[in-house]
BAVODO-475109 format. One line per field, with one value per atom (N, C-alpha, C): residue number from 1; atom name; z, x, y. Coordinates in steps of 0.001 Angstrom, whole numbers, m for minus. Layout:
<recs>
resi = c(NUM  ...)
name = c(CA  ...)
c3 = c(Z  ...)
c1 = c(X  ...)
c2 = c(Y  ...)
</recs>
This chain:
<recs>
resi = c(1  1  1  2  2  2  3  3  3  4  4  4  5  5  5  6  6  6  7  7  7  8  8  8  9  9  9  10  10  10  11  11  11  12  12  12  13  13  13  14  14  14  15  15  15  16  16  16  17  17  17  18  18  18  19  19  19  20  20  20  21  21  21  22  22  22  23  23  23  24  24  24  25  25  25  26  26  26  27  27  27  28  28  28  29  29  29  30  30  30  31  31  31  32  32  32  33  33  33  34  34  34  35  35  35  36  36  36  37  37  37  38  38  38  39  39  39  40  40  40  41  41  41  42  42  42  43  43  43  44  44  44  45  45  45  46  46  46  47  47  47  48  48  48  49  49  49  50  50  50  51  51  51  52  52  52  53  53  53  54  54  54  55  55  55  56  56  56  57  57  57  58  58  58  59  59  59  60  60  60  61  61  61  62  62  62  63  63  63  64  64  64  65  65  65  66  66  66  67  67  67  68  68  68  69  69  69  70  70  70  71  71  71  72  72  72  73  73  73  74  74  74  75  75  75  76  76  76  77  77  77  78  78  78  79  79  79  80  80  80  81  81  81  82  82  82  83  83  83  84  84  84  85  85  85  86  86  86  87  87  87  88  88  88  89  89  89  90  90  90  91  91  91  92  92  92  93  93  93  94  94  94  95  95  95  96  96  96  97  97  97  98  98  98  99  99  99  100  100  100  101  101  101  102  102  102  103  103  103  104  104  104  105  105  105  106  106  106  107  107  107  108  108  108  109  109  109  110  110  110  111  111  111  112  112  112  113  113  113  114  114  114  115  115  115  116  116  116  117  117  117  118  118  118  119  119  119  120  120  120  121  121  121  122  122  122  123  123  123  124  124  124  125  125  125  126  126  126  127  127  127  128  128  128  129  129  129  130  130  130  131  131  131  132  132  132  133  133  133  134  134  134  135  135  135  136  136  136  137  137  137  138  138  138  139  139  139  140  140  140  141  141  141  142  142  142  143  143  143  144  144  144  145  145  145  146  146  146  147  147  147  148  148  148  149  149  149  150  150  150  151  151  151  152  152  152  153  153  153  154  154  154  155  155  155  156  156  156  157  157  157  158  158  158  159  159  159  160  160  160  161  161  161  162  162  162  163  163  163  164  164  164  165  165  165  166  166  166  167  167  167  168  168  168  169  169  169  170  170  170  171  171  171  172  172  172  173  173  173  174  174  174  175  175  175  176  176  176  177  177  177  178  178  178  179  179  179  180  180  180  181  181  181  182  182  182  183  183  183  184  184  184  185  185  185  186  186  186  187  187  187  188  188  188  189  189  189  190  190  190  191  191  191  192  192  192  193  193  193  194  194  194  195  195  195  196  196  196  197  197  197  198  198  198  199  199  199  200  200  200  201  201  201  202  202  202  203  203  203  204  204  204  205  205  205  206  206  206  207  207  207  208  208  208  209  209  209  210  210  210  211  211  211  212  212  212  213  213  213  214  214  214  215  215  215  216  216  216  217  217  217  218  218  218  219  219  219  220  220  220  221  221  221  222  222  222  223  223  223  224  224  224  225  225  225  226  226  226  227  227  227  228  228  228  229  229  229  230  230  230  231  231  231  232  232  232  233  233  233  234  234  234  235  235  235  236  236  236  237  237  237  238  238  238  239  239  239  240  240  240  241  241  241  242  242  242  243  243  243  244  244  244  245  245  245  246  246  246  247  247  247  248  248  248)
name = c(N  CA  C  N  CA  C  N  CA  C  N  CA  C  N  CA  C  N  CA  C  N  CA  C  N  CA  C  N  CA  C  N  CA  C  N  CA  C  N  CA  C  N  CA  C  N  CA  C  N  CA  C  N  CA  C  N  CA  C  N  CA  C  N  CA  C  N  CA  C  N  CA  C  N  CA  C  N  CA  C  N  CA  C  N  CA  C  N  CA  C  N  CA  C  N  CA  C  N  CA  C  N  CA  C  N  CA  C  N  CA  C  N  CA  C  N  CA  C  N  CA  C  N  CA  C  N  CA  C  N  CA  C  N  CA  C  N  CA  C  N  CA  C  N  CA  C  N  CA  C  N  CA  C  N  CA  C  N  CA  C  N  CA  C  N  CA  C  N  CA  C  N  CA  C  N  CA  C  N  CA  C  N  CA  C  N  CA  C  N  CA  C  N  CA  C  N  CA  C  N  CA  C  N  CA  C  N  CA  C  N  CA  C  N  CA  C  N  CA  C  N  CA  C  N  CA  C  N  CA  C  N  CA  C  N  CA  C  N  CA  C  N  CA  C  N  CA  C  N  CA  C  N  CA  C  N  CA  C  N  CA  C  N  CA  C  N  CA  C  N  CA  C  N  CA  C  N  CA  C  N  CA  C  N  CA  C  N  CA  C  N  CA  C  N  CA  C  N  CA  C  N  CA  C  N  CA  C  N  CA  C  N  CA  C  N  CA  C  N  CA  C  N  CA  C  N  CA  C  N  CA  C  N  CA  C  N  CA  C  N  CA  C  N  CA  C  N  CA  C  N  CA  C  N  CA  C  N  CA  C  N  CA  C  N  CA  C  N  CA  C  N  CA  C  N  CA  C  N  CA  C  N  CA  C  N  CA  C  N  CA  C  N  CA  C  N  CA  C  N  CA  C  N  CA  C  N  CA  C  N  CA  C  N  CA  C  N  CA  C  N  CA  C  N  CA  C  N  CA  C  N  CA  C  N  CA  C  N  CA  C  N  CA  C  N  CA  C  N  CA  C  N  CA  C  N  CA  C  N  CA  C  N  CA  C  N  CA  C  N  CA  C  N  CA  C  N  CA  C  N  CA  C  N  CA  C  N  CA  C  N  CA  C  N  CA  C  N  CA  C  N  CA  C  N  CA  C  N  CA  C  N  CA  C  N  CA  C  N  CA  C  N  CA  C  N  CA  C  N  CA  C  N  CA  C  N  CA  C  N  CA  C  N  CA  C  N  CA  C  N  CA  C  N  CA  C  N  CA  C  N  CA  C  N  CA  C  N  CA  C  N  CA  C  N  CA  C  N  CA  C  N  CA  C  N  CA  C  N  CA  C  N  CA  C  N  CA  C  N  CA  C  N  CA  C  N  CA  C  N  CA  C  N  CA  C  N  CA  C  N  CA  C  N  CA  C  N  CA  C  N  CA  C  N  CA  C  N  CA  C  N  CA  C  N  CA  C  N  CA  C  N  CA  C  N  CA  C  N  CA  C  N  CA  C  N  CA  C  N  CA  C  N  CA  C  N  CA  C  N  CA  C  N  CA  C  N  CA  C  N  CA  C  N  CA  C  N  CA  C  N  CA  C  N  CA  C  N  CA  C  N  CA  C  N  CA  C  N  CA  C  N  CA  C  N  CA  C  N  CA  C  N  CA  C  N  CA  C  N  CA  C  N  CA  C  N  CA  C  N  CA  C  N  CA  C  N  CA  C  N  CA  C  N  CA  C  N  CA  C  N  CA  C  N  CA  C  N  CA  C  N  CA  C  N  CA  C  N  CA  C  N  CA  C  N  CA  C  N  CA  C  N  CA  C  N  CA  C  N  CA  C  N  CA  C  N  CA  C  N  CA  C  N  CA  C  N  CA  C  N  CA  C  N  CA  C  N  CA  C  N  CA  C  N  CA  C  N  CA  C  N  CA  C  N  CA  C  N  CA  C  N  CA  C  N  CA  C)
c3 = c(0  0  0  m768  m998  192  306  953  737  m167  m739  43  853  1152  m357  m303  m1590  m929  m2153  m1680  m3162  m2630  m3771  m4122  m4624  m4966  m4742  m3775  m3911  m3932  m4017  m4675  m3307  m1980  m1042  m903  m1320  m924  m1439  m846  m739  105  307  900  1170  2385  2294  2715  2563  2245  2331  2071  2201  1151  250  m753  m568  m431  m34  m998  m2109  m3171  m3602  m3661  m4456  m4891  m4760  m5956  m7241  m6971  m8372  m9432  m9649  m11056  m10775  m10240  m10930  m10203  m11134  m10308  m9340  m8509  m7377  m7238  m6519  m6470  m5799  m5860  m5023  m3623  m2606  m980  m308  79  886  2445  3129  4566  5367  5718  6723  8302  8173  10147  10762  12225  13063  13300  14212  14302  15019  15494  15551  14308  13000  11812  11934  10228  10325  11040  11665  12940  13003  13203  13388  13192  14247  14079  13216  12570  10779  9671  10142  8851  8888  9882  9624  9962  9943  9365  8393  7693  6359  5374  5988  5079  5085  6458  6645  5531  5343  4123  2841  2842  1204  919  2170  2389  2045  2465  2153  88  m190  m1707  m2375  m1720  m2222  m2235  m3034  m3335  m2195  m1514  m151  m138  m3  m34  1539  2318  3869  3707  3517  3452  4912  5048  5856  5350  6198  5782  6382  7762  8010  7660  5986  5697  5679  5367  5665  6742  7824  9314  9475  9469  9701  8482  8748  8152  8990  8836  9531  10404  11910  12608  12910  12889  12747  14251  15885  16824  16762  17563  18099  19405  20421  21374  21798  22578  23034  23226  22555  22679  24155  24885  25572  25652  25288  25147  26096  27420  28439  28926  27876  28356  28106  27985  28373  27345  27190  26961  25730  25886  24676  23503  24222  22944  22155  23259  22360  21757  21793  20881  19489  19842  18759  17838  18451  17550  16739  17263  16870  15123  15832  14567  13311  13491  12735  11643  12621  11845  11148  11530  10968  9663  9494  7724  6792  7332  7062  7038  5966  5763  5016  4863  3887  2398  2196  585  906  1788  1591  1561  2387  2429  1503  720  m322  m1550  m1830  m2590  m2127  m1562  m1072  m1610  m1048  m1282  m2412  m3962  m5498  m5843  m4727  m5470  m4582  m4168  m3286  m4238  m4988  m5636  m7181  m7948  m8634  m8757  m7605  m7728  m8135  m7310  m7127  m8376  m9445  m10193  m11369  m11168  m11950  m11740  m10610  m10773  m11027  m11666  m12292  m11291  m10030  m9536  m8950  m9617  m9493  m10282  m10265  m11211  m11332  m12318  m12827  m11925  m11019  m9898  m9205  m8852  m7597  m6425  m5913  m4507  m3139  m2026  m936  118  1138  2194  3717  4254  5659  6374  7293  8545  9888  10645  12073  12683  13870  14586  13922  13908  13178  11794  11281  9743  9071  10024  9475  9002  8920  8239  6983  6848  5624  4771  5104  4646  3685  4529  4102  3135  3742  2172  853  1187  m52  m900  m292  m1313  m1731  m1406  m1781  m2852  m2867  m3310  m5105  m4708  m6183  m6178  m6349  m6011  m7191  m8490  m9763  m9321  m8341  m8347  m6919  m6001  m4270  m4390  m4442  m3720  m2761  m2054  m307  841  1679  2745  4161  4957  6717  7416  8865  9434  11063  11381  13247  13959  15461  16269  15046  14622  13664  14766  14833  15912  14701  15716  14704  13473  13020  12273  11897  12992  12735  13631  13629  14019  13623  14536  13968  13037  12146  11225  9652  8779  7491  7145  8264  8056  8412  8783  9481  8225  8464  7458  6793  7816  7174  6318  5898  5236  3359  3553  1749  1890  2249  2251  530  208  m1230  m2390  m1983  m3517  m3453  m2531  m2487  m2979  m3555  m3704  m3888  m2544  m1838  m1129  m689  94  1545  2739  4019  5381  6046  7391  8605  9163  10248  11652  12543  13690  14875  15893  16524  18144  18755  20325  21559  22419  23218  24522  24556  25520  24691  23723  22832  22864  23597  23567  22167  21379  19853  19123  19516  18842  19766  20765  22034  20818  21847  21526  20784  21241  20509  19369  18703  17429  16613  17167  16763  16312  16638  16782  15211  15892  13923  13174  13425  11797  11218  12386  11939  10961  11418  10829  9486  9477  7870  7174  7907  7280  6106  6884  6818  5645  5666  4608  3261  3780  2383  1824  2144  1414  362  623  255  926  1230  1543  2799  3728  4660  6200  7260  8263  9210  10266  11427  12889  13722  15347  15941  17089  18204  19237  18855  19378  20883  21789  22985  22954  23321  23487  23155  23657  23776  22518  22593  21470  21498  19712  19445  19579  19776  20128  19174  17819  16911  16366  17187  17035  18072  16999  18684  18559  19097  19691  21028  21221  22146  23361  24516  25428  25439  24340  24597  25236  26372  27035  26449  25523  24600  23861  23238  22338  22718  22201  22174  21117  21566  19921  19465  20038  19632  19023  19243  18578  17421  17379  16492  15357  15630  14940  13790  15041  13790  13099  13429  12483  11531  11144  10010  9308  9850  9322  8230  9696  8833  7437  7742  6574  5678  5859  4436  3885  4472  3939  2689  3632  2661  1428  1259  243  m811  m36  m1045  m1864  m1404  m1536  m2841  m1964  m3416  m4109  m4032  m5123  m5913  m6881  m8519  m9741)
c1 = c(843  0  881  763  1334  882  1314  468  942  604  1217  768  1612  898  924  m559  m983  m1518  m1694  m2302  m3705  m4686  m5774  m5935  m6480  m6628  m8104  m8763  m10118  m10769  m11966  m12861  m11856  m11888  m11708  m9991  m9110  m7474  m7152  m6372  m5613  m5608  m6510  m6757  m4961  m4599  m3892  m4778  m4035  m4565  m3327  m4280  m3703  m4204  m3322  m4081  m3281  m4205  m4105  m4045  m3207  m3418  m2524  m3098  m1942  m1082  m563  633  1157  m443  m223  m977  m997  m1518  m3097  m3651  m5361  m5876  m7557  m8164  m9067  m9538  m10332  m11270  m12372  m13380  m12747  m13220  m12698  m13169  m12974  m13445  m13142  m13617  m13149  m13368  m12316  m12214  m12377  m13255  m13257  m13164  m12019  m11360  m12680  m12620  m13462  m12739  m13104  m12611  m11526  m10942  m9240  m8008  m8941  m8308  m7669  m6595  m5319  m4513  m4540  m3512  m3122  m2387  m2009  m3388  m4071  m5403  m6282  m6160  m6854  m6342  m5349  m4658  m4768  m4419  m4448  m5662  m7024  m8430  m7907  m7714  m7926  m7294  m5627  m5123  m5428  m6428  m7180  m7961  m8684  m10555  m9611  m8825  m7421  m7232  m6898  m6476  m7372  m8630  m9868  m10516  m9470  m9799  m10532  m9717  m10346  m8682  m9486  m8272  m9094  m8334  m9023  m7763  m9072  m8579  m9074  m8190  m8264  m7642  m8754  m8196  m8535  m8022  m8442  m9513  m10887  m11472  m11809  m10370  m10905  m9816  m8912  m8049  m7940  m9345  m9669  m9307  m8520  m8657  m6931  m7008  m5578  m5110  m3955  m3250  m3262  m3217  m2669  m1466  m862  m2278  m3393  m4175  m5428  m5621  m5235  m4903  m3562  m2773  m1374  m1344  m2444  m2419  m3177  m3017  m3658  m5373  m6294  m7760  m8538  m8964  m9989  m11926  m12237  m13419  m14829  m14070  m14685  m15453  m15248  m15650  m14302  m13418  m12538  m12073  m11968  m12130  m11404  m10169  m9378  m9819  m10108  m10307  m11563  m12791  m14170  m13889  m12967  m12723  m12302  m11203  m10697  m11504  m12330  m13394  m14188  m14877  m15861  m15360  m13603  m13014  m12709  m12547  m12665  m13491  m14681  m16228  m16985  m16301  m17366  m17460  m16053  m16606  m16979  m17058  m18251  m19677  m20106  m21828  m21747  m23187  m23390  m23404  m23461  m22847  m21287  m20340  m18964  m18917  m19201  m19049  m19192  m20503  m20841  m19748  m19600  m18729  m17314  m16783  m15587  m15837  m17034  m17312  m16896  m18040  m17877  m16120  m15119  m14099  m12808  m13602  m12471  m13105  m14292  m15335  m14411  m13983  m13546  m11690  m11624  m10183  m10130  m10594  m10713  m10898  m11533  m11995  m11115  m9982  m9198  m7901  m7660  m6484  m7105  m5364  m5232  m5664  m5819  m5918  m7431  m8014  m9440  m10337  m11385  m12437  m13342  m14214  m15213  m16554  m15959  m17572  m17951  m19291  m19656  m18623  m18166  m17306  m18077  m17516  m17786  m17176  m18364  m17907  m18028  m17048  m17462  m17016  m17707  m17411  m17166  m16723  m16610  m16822  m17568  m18375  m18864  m18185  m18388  m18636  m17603  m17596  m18912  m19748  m21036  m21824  m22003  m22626  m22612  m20990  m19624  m20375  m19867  m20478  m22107  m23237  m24240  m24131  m23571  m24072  m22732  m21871  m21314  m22199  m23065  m23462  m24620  m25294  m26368  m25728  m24392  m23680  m23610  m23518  m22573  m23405  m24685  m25548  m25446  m25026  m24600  m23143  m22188  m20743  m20697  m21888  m21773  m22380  m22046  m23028  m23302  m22662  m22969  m21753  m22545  m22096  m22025  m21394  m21401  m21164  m21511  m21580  m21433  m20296  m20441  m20327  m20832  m20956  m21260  m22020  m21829  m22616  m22183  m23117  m24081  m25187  m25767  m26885  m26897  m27481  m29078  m29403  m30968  m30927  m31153  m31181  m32558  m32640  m34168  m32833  m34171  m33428  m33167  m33053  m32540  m31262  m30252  m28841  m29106  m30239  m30147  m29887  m28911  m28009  m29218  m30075  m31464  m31748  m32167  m32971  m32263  m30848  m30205  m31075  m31552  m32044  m32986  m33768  m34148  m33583  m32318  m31299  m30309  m30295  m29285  m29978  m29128  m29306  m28473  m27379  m26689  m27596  m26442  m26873  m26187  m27057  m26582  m26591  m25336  m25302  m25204  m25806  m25475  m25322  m24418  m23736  m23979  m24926  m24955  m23873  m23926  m23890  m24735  m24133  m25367  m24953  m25634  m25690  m24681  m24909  m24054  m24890  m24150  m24860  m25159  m24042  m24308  m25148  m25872  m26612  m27504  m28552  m29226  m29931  m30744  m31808  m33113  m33869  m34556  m34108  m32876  m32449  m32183  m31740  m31665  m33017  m34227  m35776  m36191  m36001  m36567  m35188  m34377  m33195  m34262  m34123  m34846  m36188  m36857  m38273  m38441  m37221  m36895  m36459  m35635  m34941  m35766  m37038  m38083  m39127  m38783  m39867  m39015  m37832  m36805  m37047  m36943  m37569  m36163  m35031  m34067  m33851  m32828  m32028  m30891  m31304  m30820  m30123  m29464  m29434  m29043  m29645  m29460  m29504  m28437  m28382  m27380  m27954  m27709  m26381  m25031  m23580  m23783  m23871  m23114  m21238  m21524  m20631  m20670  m19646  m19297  m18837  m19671  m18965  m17615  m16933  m15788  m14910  m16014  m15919  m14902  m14779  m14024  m12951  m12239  m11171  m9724  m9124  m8256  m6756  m7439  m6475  m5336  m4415  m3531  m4428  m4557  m4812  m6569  m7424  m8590  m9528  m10254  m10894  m12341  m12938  m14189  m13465  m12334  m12132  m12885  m13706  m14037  m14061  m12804  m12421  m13194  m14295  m15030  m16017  m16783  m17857  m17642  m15984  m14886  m14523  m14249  m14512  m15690  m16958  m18077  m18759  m17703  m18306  m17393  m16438  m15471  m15911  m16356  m17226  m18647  m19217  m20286  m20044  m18796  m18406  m18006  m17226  m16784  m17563  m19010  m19865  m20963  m20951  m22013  m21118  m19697  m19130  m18933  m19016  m18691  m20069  m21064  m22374  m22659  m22132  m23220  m22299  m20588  m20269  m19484  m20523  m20379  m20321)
c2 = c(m1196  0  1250  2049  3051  4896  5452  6382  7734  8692  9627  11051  12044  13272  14175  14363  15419  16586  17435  18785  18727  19517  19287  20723  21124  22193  22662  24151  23652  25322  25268  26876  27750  27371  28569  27737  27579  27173  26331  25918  24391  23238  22105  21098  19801  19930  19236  17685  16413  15264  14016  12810  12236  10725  10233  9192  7956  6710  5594  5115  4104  3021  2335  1321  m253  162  m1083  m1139  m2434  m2234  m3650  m2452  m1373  m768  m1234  m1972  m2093  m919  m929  84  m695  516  m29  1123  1081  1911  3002  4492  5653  5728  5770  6170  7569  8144  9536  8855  8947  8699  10013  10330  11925  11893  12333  12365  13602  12759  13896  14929  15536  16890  17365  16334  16874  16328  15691  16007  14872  14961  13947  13440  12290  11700  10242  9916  8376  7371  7696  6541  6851  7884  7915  7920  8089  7378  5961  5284  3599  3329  4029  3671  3539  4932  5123  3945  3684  2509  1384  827  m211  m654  567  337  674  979  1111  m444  m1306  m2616  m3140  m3011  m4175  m4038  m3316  m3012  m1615  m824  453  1727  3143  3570  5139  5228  6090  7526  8678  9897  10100  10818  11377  12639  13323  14957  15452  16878  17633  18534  18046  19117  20210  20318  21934  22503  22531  23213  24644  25420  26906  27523  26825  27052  26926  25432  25163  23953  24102  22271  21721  20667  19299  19342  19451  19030  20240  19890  20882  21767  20923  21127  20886  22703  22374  22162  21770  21530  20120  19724  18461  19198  18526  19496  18072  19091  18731  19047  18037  18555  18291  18251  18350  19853  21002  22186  22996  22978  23107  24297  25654  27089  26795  26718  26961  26036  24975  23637  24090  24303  24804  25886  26669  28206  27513  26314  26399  25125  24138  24349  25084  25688  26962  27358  27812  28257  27394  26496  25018  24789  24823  24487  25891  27040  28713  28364  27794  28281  27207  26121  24866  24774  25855  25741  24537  24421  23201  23496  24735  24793  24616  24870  24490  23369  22753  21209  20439  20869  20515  21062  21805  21981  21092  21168  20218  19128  18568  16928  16697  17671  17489  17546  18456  18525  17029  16500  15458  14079  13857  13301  13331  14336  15144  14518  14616  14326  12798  12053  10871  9923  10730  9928  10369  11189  11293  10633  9457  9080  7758  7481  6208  5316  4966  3989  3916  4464  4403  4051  3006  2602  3504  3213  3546  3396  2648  2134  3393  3301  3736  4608  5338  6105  5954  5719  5530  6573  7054  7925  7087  7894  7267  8576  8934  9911  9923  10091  10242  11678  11492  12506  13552  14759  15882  15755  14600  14375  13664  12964  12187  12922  13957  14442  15310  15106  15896  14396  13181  12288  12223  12298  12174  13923  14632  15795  15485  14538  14178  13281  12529  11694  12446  13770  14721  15774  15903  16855  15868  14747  13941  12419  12607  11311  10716  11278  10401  9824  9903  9071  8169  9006  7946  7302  5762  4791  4609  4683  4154  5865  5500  6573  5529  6124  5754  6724  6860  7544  6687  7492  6379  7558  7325  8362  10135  9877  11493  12763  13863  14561  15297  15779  16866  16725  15182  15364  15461  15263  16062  17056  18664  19350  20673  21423  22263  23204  24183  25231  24324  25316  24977  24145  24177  23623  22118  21652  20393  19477  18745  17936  16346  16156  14963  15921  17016  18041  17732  17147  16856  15635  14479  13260  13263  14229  14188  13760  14378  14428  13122  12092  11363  10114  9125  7930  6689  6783  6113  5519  3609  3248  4226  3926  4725  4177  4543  3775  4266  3992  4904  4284  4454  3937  4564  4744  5832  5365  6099  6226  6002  5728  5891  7133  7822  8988  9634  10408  11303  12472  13554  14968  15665  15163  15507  14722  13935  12955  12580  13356  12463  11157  10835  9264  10057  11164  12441  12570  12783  13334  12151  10668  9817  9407  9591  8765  9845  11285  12038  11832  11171  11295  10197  8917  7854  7678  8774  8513  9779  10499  11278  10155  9317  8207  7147  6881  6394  6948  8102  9137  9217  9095  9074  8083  7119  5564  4787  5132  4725  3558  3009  1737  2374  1691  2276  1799  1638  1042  2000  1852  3387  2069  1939  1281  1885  1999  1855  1499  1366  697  544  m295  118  235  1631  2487  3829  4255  6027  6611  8142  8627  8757  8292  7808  6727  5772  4663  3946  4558  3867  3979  5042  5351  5086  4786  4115  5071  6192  7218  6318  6912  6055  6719  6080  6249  6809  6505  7010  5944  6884  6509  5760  5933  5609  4593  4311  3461  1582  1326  62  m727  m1910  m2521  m3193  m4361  m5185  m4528  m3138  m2944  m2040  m1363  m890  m1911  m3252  m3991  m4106  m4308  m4571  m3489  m2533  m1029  m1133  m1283  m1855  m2709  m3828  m4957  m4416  m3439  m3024  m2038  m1669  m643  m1499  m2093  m2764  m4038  m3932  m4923  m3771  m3028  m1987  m1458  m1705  m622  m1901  m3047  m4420  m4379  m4390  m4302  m3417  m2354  m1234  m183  m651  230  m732  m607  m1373  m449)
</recs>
């Protein structure tokens, strides 16, 4: 497996990144891997080269390049409340509307399907926390190139107001997955019950449960307290069953 740092080129800068692919020359379907919100780091990258491994050619950009590069935090972030870290969130995410995002998506979508080591199939998203829902408006953004999307622990995504990220559910026609938490302030059991039943009105193809475990459960930061491998496991499982599935 090869692992190249790139830079992309995009409407508001320069996206730095990161591209995962063989080295036997074939193609393989395109994937966008999207880190949560403390960005590019050891344990997303070896997601990312993981689902590269199981047969795919996987882009892990940063998508809060408008803000910072990689690392996206120069400090250890706490997100217990903790002043400096929520500031430097805040600043992170301002300039992430859902037309940016959306636009990003079409140009990481865009890239992807211009290198050699990419097929003609179907592209696959997957997100973590913040990113689940970068996810579901990529496959709303480019519903002629996504087949399938995931989403684990994602916060946010049914929310009141126009920005609420269920609200792209019209325009997509990916398969979609979704992984939740349990006791996730960004995701209560309330926001989980109406994603569910938009979910439901959308009438697509779909899977939305329940994990026991904590948000971020799937990331295995050194020393994180939420990391749980067994149900980390069958979210991998579940990911690379849905991308075997439906991008053809």
């Amino acid at each position: 497996m090869v692992e190249k740092e790139i830079e992309i080129k995009m409407a508001d800068g320069v996206c730095d990144a990161v591209l995962y692919e063989a080295e036997d020359g074939k193609r393989r379907p395109g994937a966008i891997h999207y880190p949560d919100i403390v960005g590019i780091r050891p344990s997303h990258r070896a997601m990312a080269k993981r689902l590269a491994e199981a047969g795919y050619t996987v882009l892990l950009p940063n998508p809060f390049y408008r803000t910072a590069r990689t690392p996206v935090f120069d400090f250890a972030p706490n997100f217990g409340g903790d002043e400096r870290t929520m500031k430097h969130f805040g600043e992170l995410i301002a300039p992430l509307t859902p037309e940016a995002i959306e636009t990003d998506a079409a140009t990481y979508v865009n890239y992807l399907a211009t290198q050699p080591s990419v097929s003609a199939a179907t592209m696959g998203a997957v997100g973590y926390c913040y990113t689940g829902q970068t996810a579901l408006r990529t496959a709303a953004a480019r519903p002629d190139r996504i087949g399938a999307i995931a989403s684990f622990h994602g916060g946010r995504l049914f929310i009141d107001g126009p920005a609420s990220p269920h609200l792209v559910l019209p325009r997509v026609k990916a398969r979609l997955y979704f992984g939740h938490a349990i006791n996730d302030a960004s995701m209560p059991q309330e926001a989980i019950d109406k994603f569910n039943a938009a979910l439901t009105q959308w009438g697509g193809k779909y899977e939305s449960e329940v994990y026991d475990a904590l948000h971020g459960w799937t990331v295995p930061d050194e020393k994180s307290p939420v990391y749980k491998k067994p149900q980390a496991e069958r979210a991998f499982e579940k990911l690379t069953s849905l991308f075997a599935a439906a991008l053809k």
